[in-house]
C-alpha positions in Angstrom: 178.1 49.4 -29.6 175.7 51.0 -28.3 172.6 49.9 -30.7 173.7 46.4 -29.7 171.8 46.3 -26.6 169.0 48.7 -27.3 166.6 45.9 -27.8 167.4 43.8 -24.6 164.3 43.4 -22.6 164.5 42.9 -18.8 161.7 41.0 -19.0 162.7 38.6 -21.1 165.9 38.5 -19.7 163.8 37.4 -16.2 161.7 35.1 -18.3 164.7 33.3 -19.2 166.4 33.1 -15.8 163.1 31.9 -14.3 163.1 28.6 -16.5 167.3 28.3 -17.0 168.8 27.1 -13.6 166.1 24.1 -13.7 167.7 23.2 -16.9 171.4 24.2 -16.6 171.8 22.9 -13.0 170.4 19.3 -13.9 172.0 19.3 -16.8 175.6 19.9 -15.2 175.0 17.4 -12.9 173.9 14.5 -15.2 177.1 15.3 -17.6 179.7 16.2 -14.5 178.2 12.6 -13.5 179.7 11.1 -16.9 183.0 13.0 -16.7 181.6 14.8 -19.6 182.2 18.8 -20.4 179.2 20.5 -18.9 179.2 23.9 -21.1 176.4 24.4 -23.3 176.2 26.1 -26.2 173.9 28.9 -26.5 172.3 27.9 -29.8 172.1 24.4 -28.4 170.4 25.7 -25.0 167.6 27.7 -27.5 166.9 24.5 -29.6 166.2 22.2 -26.5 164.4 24.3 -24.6 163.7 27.9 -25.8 162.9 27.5 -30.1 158.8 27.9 -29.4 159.5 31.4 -27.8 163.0 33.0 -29.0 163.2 32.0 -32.9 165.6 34.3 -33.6 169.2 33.0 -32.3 171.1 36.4 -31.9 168.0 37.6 -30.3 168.0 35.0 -28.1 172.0 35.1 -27.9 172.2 38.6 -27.0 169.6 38.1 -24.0 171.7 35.3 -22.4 175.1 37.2 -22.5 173.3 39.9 -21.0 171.8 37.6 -18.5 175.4 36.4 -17.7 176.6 39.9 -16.9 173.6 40.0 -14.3 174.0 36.6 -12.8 177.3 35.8 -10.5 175.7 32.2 -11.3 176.9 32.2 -15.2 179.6 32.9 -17.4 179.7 32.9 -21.0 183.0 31.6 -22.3 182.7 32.0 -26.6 179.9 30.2 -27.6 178.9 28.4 -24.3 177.5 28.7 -21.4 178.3 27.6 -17.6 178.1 27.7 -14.0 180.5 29.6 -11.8 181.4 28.5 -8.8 177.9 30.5 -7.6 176.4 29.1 -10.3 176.8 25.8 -8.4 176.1 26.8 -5.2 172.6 28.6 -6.0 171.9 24.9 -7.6 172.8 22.8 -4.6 170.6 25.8 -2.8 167.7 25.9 -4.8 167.0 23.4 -6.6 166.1 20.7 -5.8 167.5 17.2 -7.0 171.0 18.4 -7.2 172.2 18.5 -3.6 173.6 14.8 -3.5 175.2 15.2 -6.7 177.3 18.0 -5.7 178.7 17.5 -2.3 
């Protein structure tokens, strides 16, 4: 178990989370608009918006369950990913857009 890990890179994971809640927080907010399920799947995420950099999706999987262990903000549930409770309110905090869409 170990090994599985040993090739996580903080710095990746931080390249990630600088670029993710711009996506993940709009993108919750446009489907919970439609009454639609607002989870994304991981390998879904990496083809819309991550293939250039992370071409490799277990690479690229691994780095974003890691990145949920570190962030209050998201949760990985199987093959998805989503916003927590936190997850939400970091959006209506931070960014910027979302505020009317959420209250």
């Amino acid at each position: 178990m170990a090994g599985e890990n040993q090739d996580i890179d903080g710095g990746t994971i931080e390249k990630i989370w600088a670029t993710l809640p711009t996506q993940i927080c709009h993108r919750h907010r446009t489907l919970a608009r439609n009454q639609k399920p607002t989870d994304w799947n991981i390998e879904e995420l990496r083809k819309e918006y991550y293939n250039g950099g992370y071409r490799d999706p277990e690479y690229f999987r691994r780095h974003i369950v890691e990145l949920a262990n570190r962030r209050p903000e998201l949760q990985i549930e199987g093959d998805d990913l989503r916003l927590t409770p936190q997850g939400i309110e970091y959006c209506i905090a931070n960014i910027p857009g979302v505020l009317d869409d959420f209250r």
